[in-house]
Each structure stands twice: as C-alpha cells, then as structure tokens.
C-alpha positions in Angstrom: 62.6 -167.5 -46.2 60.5 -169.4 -44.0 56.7 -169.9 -43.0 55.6 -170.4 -39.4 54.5 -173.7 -39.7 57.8 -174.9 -40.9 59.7 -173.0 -38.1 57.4 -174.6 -35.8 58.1 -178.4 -36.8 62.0 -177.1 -36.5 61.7 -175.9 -32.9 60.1 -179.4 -32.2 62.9 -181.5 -33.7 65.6 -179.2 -31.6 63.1 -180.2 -28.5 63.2 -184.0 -29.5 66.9 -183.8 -30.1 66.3 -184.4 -33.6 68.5 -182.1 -35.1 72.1 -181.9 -33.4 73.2 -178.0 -32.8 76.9 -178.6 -34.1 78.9 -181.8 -35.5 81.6 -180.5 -32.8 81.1 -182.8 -29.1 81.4 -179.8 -26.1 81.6 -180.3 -22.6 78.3 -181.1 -20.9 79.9 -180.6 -17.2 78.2 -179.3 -13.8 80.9 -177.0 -13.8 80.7 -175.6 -17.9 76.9 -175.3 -17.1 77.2 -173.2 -14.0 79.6 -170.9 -15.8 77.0 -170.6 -18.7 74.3 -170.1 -17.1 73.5 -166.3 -15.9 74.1 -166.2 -20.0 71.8 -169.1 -20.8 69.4 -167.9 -18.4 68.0 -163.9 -19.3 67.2 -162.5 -22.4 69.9 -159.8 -24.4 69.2 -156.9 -26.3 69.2 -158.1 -30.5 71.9 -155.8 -31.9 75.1 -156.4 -33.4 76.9 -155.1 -30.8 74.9 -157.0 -28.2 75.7 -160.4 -30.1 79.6 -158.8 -30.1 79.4 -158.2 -26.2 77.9 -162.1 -25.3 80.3 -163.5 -27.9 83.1 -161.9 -25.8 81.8 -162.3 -22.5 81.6 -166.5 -23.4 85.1 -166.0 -24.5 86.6 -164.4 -21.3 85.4 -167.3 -19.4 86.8 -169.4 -21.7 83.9 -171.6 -23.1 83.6 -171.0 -26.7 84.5 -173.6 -28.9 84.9 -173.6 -32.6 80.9 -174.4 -33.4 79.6 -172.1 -31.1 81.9 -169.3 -32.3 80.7 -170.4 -36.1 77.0 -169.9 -34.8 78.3 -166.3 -33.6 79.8 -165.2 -36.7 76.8 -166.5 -38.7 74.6 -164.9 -36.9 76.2 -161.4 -37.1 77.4 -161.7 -41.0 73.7 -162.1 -41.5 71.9 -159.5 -38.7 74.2 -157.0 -40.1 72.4 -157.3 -43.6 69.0 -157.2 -42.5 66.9 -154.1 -43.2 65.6 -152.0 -39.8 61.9 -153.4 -39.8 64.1 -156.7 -38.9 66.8 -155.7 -36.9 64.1 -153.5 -35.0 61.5 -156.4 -33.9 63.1 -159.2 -33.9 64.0 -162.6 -31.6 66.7 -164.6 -32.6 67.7 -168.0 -30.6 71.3 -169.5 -30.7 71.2 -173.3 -30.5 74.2 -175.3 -29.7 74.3 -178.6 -27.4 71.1 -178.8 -26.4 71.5 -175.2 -25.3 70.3 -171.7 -26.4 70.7 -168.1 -26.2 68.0 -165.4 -26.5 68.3 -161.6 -28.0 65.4 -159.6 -28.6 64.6 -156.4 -30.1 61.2 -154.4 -30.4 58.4 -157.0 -29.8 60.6 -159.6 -31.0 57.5 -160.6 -33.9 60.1 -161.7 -36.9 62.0 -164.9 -35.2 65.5 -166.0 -36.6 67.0 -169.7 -35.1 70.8 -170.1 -35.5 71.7 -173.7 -35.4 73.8 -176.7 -37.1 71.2 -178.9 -38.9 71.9 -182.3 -39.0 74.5 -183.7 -41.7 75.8 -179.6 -42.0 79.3 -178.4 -41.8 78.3 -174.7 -41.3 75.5 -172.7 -39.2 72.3 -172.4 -40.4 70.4 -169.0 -40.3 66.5 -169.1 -40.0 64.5 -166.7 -40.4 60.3 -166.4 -40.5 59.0 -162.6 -41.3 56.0 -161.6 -39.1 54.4 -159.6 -42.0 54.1 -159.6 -46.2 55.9 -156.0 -45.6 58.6 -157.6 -43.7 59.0 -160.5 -45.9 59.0 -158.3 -49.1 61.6 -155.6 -47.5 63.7 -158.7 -46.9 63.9 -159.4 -50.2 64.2 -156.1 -51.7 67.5 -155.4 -49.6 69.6 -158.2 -52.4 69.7 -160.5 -49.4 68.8 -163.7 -52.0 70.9 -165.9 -54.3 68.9 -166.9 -57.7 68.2 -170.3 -58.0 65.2 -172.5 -59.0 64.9 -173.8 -55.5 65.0 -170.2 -54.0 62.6 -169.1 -56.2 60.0 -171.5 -55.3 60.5 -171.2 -51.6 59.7 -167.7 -52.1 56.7 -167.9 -54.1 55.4 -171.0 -51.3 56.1 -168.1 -49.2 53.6 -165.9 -50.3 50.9 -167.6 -49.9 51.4 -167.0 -46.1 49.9 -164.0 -46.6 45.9 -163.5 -47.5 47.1 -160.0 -48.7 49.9 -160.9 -51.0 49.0 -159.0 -54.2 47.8 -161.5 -57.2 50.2 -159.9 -59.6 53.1 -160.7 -57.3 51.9 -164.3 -57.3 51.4 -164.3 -61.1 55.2 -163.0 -61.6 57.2 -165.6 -59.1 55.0 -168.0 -61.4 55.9 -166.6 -65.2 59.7 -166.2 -63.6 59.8 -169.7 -62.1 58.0 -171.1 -65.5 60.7 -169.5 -67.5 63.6 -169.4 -65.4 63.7 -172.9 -65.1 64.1 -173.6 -68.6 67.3 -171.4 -69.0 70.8 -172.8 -70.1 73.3 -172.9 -67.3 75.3 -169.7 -68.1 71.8 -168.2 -67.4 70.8 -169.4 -64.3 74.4 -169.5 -62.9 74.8 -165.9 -63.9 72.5 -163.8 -63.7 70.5 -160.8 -61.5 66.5 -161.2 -61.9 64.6 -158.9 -61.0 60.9 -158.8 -60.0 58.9 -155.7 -60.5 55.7 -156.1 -58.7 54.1 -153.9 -56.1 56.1 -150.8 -56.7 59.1 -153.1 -55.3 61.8 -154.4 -57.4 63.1 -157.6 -55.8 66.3 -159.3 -56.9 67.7 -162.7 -57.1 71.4 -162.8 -57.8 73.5 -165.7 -58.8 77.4 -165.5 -59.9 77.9 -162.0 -61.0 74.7 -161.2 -62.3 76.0 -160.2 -65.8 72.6 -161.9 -67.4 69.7 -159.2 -66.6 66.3 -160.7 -66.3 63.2 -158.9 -65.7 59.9 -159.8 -64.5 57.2 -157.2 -64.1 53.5 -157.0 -64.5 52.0 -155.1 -67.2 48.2 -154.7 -69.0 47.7 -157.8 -66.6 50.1 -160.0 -67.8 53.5 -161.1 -66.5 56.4 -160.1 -68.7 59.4 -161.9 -68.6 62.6 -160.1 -70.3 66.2 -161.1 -70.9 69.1 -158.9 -72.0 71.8 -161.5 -72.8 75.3 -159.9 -71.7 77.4 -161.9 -74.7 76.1 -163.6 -77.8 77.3 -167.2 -76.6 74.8 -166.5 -74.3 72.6 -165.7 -76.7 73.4 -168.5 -78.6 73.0 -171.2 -75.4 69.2 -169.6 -75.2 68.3 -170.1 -78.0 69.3 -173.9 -78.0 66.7 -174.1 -74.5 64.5 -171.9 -75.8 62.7 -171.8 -78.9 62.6 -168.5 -80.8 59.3 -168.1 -83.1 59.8 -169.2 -86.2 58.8 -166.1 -88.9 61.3 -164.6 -91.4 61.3 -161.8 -88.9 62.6 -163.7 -86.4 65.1 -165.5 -88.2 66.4 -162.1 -89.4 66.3 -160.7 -86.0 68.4 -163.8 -84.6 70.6 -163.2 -87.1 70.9 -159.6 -87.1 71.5 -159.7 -83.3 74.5 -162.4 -83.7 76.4 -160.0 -86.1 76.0 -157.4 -83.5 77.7 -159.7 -80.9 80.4 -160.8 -83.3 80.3 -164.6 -83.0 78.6 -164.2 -87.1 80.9 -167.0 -88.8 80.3 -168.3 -92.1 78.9 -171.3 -90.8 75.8 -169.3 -88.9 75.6 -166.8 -92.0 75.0 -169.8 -94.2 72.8 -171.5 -92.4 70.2 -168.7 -91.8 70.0 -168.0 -95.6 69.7 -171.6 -96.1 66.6 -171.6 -93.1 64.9 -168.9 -94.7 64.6 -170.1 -98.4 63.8 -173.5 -96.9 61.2 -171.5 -94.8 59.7 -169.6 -97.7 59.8 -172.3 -99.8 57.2 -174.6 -97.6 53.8 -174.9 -97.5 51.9 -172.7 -95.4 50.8 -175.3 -93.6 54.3 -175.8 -92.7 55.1 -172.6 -91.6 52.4 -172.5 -89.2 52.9 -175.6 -87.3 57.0 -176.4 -87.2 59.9 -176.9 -85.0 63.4 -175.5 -86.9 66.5 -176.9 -85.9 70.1 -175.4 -86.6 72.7 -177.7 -86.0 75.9 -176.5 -85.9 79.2 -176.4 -85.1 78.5 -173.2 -82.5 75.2 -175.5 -81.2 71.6 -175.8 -81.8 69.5 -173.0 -82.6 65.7 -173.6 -82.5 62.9 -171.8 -83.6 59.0 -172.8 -83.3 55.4 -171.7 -84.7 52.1 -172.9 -84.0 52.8 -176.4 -81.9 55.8 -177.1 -83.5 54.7 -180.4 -84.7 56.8 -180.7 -88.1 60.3 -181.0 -87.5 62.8 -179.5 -89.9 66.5 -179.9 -89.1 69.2 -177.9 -91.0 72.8 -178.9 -90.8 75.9 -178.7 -92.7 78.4 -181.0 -94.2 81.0 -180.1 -96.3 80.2 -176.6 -96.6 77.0 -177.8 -98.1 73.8 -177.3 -96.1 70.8 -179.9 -96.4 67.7 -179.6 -94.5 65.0 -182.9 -93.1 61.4 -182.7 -93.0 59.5 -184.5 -90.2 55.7 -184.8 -90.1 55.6 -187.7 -87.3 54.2 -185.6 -84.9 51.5 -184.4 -86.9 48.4 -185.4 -84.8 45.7 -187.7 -86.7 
C-alpha cells in the first residue's frame, strides 16, 4: 500500500540505477537487446493471460532467466488477487536490468511496479491506488498480512485522501494503539477486523484463530478481542491490564474455569486478591496496579492510575501479598 509520492521517489531511484532490478547478472548484448526489443518496445493488454502470453513469448526465444521469470510469477500470484476496479484500470511496469515491460488496462490510473529492490532475494510487488475506493476495495478483498508495520502504512495511507472518513482514521488509530501492545500469540495469530464505512477490512497473521474487532460506535472506536484459548487469555492479561474491581477479578476468574487452565494455584490466588482487595483502603482501591505472579505468568489488573503497586505471589502453598506506595505522586 503505497502513496504517490513514495512511488515517485521509487521510479527515480530505478532511473538513477539506484535500486538494482534482480541480484541475478543477465546478458546486456546487441544481440539479447535486439531480440527483446518489439517486447520492450509497445505496450500489452494487463490481464493474466496477457502477462502468461509475454512470459511465454520471452521464453520461446529463449531469454528468460531465473529473476526475470521470478518477476513473472510475482506479478501474476498477485494480479490474480486483485479485485476488478484493479485489474480493470490499471498499469503495471516489469523492471529487470535496467529494462521494463508495460501492460495496461482501462485508463491504466492505479500503477503497480514489479522489481528486485536492492539487498532482496525475491520480487517486489508495488502498488499505488488511484482512489480511497480503490484503496479500501483493496483491502477489503483479505489481500493484507496483520502486523504493526502494516497497520501503520495503511493508516499513513489514508491520509492521501481529503475524503477518507474521520471514523476510519480514528479506528486504524484505537487498533494500532492497542494492537501494538498485544502479547506475541496475539499479534502472530490473529484476523482483525476493521468495521468502518460499511466495509469490514481484515488483517490476517498466522491462522487468524485470535478475532479482533475494531468498529466505530456512539463516536467512539471500539476495540474487541475474543481470545481462541485461555493461555491466550492468560498472555493478555500479563500485557494488558484488566480493571481492577471485584467484578473483574470474578470475571477473570470465572472466564479461566471456562477455558480449563483453573489450577489450584490461580484459584488461590484470586481469593487471596480479592480479600486483600476488600480489605484496603479506598483510597487504595481507586488508585492501584495488582500483580499475580505465578507459576502460569503474571496477571495484572489496574484502577485509577495504578500508582500503588500490590504484588501477590505464592510460596509454599502460602500466598503473601506487597504494598507499594512509591509512585504515589507528592
């Protein structure tokens, strides 16, 4: 996902050499140009099949190499995925060698550049949408892998657009915000999904078995996580604090028996947090940090600004709990 200004400094480091097309050396001959050159030199129609016809026509005359037939395959694996409003009005340039082939579609407006950037073993595929529809139909065909880095690229992305809805905006920001503060079998595993616009636009990593949603609602951003096992459930809650309330300490609780990773440790040690809890000042129920260490990891839970510490642990099988006030603010 690309904006134009960025697809414009790339097209002037291909013209300046900058970025080698392939780490493979080809022939540069009078002879290999000649024979390549009613291809290099007309534009072909942007289909699959028109990338499969030039792909075999450089074959028969036997002048693809290994990188140039990458490039090829790159470039169709990908085409092939894209929705119509991309495969339909489109330009997409092949860059090997210093050299480049043209296919075009429609008016040619979204432009995709298939190349080897410097220091990469495999094709890159580039592509800058002409339109926020574009851009957003893009996305809404499952064509992005969920990471941290992705996410921001897309949300930079929207700014591209004066017309890019505020409520989109807000929701790449509240899923970035929390995203990145998810344990790894989160963000390594997971299918989020953001609800804005009447368009629900995933971002998939692993097997997606950790649903995340993002939508826009009363005009706020809500961000929602259905944990697929309790360890899961368990590694959030040692990122992410859980409010601290007898509620939620029930809730936490309640929702580990229903997963079936309760052991006596855990069972313990949430009837030990919530006498200590009822048992301290109010004044210390409002403003603390809980902390569950044990043997199946931290658990935390937080109210006001957390700035009282109280750590819980367990040694044999007794469970003895720390008060911290250094954080209180003067």
């Amino acid at each position: 996902m690309w904006c134009k200004g960025r697809i414009s400094l790339l097209k002037a480091q291909l013209q300046q050499g900058e970025i080698p097309s392939f780490t493979e050396p080809e022939s540069n001959s009078i002879e290999d140009r000649a024979n390549m050159g009613n291809q290099l030199g007309k534009t072909h129609q942007l289909s699959t099949s028109g990338l499969q016809e030039v792909k075999k026509q450089v074959v028969l005359r036997g002048k693809m190499s290994k990188s140039l037939n990458d490039i090829f395959q790159c470039a169709e694996e990908h085409f092939d995925s894209e929705p119509d409003c991309v495969k339909n009005n489109a330009k997409m340039t092949l860059h090997w060698n210093g050299e480049s082939l043209v296919f075009v579609s429609g008016r040619g407006e979204c432009e995709i550049d298939v190349l080897y950037k410097q220091g990469s073993e495999k094709p890159s595929y580039d592509i800058v949408s002409d339109s926020l529809n574009n851009f957003l139909e893009r996305m809404s065909a499952g064509l992005n892998v969920l990471s941290l880095a992705n996410l921001e690229e897309a949300r930079w992305s929207l700014d591209v657009w004066e017309e890019t809805p505020k409520s989109l905006k807000t929701c790449f920001d509240r899923a970035i915000w929390h995203f990145q503060k998810e344990p790894a079998c989160v963000q390594e595993n997971a299918k989020l999904v953001i609800q804005s616009s009447g368009r629900n636009l995933p971002f998939i990593s692993g097997e997606g078995e950790c649903e995340i949603s993002v939508s826009y609602s009363n005009g706020k951003p809500v961000y929602t996580v259905h944990e697929p096992t309790g360890e899961v459930y368990l590694a959030r809650l040692g990122t992410r604090p859980a409010p601290l309330s007898k509620p939620s300490l029930e809730s936490a609780q309640n929702k580990l028996k229903f997963f079936g990773v309760m052991t006596w440790e855990l069972r313990g040690c949430f009837q030990y947090a919530l006498k200590v809890l009822d048992e301290a000042p109010k004044h210390v129920q409002e403003n603390a940090l809980m902390l569950l260490e044990t043997t199946s990891g931290r658990m935390m839970f937080r109210s006001g600004k957390g700035e009282i510490t109280i750590t819980i642990s367990s040694k044999d099988w007794e469970f003895t709990h720390d008060i911290n006030m250094s954080k209180m603010s003067c």
